[in-house]
C-alpha positions as CSV (number, residue, x, y, z in Angstrom):
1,X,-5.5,42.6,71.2
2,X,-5.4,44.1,67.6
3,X,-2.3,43.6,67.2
4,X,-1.0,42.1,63.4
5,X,-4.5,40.8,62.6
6,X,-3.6,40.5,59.0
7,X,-0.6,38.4,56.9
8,X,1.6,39.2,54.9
9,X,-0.3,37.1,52.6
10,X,-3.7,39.8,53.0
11,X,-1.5,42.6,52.6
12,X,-0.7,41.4,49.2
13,X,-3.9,40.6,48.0
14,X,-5.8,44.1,49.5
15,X,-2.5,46.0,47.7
16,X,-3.1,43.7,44.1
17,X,-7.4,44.6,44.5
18,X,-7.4,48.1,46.1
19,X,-9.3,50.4,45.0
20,X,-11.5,49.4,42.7
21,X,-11.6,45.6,42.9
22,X,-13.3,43.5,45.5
23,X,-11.3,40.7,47.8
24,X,-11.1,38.8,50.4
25,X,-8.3,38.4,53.1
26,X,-7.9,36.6,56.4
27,X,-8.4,39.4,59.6
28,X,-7.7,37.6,63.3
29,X,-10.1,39.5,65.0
30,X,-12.9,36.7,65.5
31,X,-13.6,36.5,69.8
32,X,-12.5,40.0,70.4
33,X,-14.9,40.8,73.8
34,X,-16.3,44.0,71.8
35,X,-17.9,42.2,69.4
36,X,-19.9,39.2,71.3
37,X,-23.5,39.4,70.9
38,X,-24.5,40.7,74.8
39,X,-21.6,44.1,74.4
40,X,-23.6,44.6,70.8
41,X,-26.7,44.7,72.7
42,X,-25.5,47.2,75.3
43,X,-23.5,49.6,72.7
44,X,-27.0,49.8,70.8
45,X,-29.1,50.8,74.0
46,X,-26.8,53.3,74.4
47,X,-26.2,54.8,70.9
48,X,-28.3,57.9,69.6
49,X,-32.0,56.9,68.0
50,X,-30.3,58.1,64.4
51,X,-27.3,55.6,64.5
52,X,-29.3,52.3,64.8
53,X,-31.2,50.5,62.4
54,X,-33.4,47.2,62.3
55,X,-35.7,45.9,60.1
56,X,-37.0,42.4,59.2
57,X,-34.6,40.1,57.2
58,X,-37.4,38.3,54.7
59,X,-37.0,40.7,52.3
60,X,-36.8,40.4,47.9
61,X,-33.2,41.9,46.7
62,X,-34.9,44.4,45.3
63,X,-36.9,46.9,47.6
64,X,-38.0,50.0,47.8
65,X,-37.2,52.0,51.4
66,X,-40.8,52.6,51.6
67,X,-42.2,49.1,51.6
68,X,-39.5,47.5,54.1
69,X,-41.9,46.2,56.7
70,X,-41.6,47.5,60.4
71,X,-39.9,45.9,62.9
72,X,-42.5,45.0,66.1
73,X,-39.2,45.0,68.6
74,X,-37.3,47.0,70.0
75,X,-33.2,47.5,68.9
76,X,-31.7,45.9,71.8
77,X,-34.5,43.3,71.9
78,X,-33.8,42.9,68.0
79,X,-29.9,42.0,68.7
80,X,-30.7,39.7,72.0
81,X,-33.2,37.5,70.1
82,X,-31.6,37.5,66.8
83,X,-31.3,33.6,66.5
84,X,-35.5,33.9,66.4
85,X,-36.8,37.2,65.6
86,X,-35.7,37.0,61.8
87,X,-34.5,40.3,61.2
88,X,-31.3,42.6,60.6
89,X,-29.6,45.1,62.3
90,X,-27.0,47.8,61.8
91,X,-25.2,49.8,64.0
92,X,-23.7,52.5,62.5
93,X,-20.4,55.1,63.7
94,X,-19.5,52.3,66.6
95,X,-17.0,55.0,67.1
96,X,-19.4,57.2,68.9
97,X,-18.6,54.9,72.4
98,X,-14.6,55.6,73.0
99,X,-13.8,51.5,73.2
100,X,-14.9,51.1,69.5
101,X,-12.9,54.3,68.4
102,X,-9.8,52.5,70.0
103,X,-11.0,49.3,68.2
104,X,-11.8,51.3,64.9
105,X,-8.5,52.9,64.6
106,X,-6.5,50.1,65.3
107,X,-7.6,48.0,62.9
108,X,-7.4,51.0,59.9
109,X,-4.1,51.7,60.9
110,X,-3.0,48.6,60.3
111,X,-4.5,48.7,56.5
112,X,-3.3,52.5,55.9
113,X,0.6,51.0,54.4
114,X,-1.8,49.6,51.5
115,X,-4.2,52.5,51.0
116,X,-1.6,55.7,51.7
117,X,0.0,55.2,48.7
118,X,-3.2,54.6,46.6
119,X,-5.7,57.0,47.4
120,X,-4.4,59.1,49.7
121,X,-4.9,60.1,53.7
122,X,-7.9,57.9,55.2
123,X,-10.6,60.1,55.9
124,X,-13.6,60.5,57.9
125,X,-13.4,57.1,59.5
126,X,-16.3,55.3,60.4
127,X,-17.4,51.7,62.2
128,X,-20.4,49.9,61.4
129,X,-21.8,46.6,62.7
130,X,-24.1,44.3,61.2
131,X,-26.1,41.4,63.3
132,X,-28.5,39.4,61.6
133,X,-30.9,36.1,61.8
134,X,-30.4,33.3,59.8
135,X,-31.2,33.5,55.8
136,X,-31.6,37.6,56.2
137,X,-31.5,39.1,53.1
138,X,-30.0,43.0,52.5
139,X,-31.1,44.5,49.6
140,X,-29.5,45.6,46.3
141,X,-27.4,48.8,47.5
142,X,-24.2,50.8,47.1
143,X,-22.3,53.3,49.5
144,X,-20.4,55.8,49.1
145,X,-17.2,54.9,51.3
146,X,-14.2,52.6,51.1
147,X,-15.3,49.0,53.1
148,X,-13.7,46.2,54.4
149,X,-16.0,44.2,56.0
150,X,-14.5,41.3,58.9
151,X,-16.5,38.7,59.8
152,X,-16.5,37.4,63.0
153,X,-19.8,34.9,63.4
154,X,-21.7,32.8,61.1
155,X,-21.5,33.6,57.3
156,X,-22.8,36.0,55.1
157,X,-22.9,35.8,50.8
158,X,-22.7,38.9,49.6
159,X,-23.2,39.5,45.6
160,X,-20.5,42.3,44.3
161,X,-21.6,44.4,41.1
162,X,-19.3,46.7,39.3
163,X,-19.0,50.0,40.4
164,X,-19.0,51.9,37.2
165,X,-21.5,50.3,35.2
166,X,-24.4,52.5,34.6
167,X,-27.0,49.3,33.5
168,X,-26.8,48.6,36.9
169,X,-27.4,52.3,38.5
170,X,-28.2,54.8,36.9
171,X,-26.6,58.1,37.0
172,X,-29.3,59.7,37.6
173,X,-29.5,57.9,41.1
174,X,-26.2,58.5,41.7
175,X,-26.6,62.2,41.4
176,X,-29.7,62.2,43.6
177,X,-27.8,59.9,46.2
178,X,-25.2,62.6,46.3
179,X,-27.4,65.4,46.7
180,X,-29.6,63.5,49.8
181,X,-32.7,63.0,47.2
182,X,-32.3,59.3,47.0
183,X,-32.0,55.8,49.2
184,X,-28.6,54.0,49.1
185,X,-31.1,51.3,47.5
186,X,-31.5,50.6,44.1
187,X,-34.0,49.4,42.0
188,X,-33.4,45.1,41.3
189,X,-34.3,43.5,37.9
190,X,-33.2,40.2,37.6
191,X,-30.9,40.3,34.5
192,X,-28.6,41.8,36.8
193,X,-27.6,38.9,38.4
194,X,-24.8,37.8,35.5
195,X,-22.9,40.9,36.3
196,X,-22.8,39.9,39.6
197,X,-19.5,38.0,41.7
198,X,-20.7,35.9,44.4
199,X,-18.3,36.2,47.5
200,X,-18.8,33.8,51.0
201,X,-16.9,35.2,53.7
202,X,-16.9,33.1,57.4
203,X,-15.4,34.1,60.7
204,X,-11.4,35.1,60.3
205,X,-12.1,36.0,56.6
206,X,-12.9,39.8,55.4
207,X,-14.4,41.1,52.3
208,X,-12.9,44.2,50.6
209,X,-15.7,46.3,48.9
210,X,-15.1,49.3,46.4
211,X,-16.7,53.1,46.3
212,X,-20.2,52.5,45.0
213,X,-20.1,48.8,44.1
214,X,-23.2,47.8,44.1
215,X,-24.2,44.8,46.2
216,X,-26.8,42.6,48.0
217,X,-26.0,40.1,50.8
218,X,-27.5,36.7,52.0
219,X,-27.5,35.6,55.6
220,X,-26.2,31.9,56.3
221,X,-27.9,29.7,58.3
222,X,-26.5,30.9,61.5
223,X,-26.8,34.2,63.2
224,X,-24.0,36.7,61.6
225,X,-22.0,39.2,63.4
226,X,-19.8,41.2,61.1
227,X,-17.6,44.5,61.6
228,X,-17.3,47.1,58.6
229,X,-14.3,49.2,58.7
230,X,-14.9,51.7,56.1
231,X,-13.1,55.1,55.2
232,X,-13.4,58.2,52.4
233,X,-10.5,59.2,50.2
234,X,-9.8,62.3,48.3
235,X,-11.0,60.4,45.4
236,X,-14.1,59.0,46.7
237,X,-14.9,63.0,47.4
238,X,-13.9,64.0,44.2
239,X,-15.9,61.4,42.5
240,X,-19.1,62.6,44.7
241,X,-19.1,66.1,43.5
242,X,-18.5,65.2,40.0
243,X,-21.7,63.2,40.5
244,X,-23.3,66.7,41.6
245,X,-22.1,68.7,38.9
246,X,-23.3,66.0,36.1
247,X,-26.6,66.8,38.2
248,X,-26.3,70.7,37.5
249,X,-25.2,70.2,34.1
250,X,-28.6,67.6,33.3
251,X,-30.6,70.6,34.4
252,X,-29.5,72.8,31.6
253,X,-30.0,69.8,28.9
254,X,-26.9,68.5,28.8
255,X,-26.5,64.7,28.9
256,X,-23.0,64.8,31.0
257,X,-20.8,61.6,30.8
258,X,-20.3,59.8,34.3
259,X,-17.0,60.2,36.4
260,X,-14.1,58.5,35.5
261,X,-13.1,55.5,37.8
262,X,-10.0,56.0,39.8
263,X,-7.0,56.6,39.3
264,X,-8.8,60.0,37.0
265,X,-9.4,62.0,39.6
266,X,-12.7,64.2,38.0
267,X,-11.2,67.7,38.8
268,X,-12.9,69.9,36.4
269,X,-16.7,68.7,38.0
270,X,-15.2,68.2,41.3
271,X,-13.6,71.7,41.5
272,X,-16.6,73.4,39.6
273,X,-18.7,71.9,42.0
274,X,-17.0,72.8,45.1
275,X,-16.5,76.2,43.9
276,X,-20.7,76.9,43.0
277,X,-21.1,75.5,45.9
278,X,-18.5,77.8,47.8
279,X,-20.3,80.8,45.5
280,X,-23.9,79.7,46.9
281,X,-22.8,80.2,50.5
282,X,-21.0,83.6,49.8
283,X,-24.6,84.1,48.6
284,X,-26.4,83.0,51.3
285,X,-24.6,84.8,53.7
């Protein structure tokens, strides 16, 4: 049933964009059983505590993890009643259940022509889905993986920043990010929003998103379902433990300049990096 979901046409468009410009192309996965609101509700009753995630969708672009209010309701009640219980949900490695690893690979096998040549083997492959109420708001955010994200109900806006521009995020926060000392949220100011491209996907339309663009994403006025097929490269590692050794090098005073956006591939932080941290666990042991 995953069969060709993307054209020629989206082929073209991902290969003129990838890796480090956001697009959006046409996907033919919209109706696939898997993703219908009452299998979404079972797969997230039966994932692990750790891989689901709700909270309530009023929220300012701008937010810090610590004041996102609770949700009252449960996950699976969350998804059920999400045309009235104004909130947002994320399940995350869908690929933990064996029918959404089938689903999962299929549709990145189909996009690994395009990325094979560009940034290498596709790795550490993961599926997220996101459900949310009407007029939910996501906060200002970046991740560190590849991302194309499919819509398959209702319509989302999302707001696309650049990914190497450090007015928006400081390196600072990417080195903490990196290291586990910091939210995937950033801090919002409003002067911001210039820099910012404004992208509507709907159902049968998908949304490339690059390696740490930041981004922030409206809710339509229907209930959303979408499907995020995302992946790591070589590069995306590389660019990760660059980020850490910038982090070491801040410690002894130096003011280190950010990692280069791809194609430079950062090897004199990413090796040094890698080998301290190869050194550390000789150490340890």
């Amino acid at each position: 049933m995953t069969s060709d979901l993307f054209t020629a046409e989206a082929f073209a468009t991902l290969e003129q964009a990838y890796p480090n410009t956001p697009c959006r192309i046409g996907h033919g996965l919209v109706g696939h059983p898997l993703l219908e609101l009452d299998r979404l509700a079972e797969l997230a009753g039966a994932l692990p505590a750790d891989s689901v995630e709700h909270n309530l969708g009023a929220m300012p672009i701008g937010i810090d993890p610590q004041d996102i209010p609770a949700s009252q309701l449960g996950i699976v009640e969350t998804i059920r009643t999400i045309d009235e219980s104004k909130s947002w949900a994320v399940l995350k490695r869908i690929e933990q259940d064996p029918r959404y690893a089938e689903l999962l690979a299929s549709v990145l096998a189909q996009l690994e022509g395009v990325i094979l040549p560009r940034t290498g083997p596709m790795l550490e492959l993961e599926g997220f889905v996101f459900i949310s109420s009407p007029g939910s708001i996501t906060p200002f955010h970046f991740d560190p993986e590849h991302n194309v994200l499919l819509q398959l109900r209702g319509s989302k806006t999302m707001t696309v920043f650049p990914a190497h521009d450090d007015r928006l995020a400081d390196p600072r926060i990417h080195e903490a990010f990196h290291l586990g000392q910091h939210h995937r949220n950033l801090p919002w100011q409003e002067e911001f929003g210039a820099a910012g491209q404004a992208m509507t996907i709907r159902p049968g339309q998908a949304l490339y998103v690059p390696v740490k663009a930041p981004h922030w994403v409206q809710n339509g006025p229907e209930v959303s379902i979408s499907l995020s097929v995302t992946w790591r490269s070589e590069w995306s590692f590389a660019e990760a433990d660059a980020r850490a050794f910038n982090h070491m090098l801040r410690g002894l005073g130096l003011n280190p300049a950010s990692p280069a956006p791809y194609p430079h591939r950062n090897l004199a932080k990413s090796l040094g990096h890698r080998a301290i941290r190869k050194l550390r666990g000789g150490l340890g042991r």
